[in-house]
N, C-alpha and C positions, 0 to 999 in steps of 0.2 A: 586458547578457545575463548571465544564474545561470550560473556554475559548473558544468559538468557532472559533479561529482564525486560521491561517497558515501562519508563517513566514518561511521566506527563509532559517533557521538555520534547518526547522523542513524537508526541501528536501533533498533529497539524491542526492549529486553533485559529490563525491568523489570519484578519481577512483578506491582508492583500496577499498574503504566498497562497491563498486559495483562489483567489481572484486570478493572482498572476498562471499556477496552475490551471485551470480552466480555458482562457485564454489561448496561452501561449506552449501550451502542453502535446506530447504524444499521446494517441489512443489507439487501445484496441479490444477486443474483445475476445476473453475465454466463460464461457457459460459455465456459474452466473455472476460474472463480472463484467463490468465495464473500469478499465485499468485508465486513469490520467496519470504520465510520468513526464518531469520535466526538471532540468536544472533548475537549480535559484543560486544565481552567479558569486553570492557572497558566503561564505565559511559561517554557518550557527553554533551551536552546542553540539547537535547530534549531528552524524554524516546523511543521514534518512528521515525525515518527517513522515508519517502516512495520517491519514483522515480514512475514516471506513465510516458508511452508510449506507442506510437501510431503507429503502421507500416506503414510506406510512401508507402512501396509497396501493402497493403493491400486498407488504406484513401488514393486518389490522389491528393486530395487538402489541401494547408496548412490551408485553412479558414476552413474546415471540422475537420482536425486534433487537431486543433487547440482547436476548441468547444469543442470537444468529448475531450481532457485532462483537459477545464474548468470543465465539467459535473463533474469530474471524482475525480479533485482536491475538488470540492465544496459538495460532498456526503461522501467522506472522513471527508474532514474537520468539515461536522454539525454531523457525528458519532466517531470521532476518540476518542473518552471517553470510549468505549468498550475496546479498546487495552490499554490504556494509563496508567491503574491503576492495571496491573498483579500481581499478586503475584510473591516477592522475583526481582523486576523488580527496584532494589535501585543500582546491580553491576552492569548492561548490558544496551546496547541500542537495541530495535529492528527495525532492516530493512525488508523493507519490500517492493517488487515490485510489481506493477500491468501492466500487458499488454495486450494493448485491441488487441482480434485478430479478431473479427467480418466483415466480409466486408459493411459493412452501419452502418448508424449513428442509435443507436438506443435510446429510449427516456430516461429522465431523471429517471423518477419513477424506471422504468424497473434496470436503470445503479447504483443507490441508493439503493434499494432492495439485487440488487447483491455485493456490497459493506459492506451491514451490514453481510451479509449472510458469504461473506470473514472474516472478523473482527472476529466474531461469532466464527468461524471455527479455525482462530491462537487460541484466547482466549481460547479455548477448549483443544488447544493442548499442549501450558503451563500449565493453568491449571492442565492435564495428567501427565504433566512432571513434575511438582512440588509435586504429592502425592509419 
């Protein structure tokens, strides 16, 4: 069993694999997410980078924002073993963004449901790509 941890190696800080994500990334939408996923062709530390964000102009409080990116980090982190273990996933790292666009804080259950439901949904789509 993965380690249910998240260190700071495992965030996406970097401005070009954020750049290059954005870009040259898949998207989709499950509410209230907007999910960017995409290879980065060279092998990092971690198998999975994620960046998670919060729109100041949507949350106006940073104590609000704040939570709702804990929530967010800590439902990734007790599922990220769905993404972690892809197939053919030894050359590449994936990044991966989440961005809450929701105007209210909504609950945890609710914000974890839709995070495995994401995971689920890359997982599928390499998966696809690798038959």
């Amino acid at each position: 069993m993965l380690r249910q941890t998240f260190k700071k190696g495992e965030r996406l800080h970097s401005k070009k694999l954020i750049k290059y994500l954005f870009a040259h990334g898949n998207t989709f939408f499950v509410y209230p997410f907007k999910v960017f996923f995409v290879k980065w062709p060279e092998k990092r530390t971690y198998p999975v980078e994620v960046l998670v964000s919060v729109s100041k102009r949507k949350i106006k409080k940073a104590v609000k924002r704040n939570g709702i990116k804990r929530l967010i980090r800590e439902s990734y982190r007790k599922n990220k073993e769905i993404v972690w273990k892809l197939p053919g996933s030894d050359g590449y790292t994936l990044l991966i963004s989440f961005i809450y666009v929701a105007d209210d804080v909504i609950e945890y259950k609710e914000i974890e449901k839709k995070i495995i439901l994401i995971l689920q949904r890359i997982k599928k789509h390499y998966e696809k790509a690798v038959r």
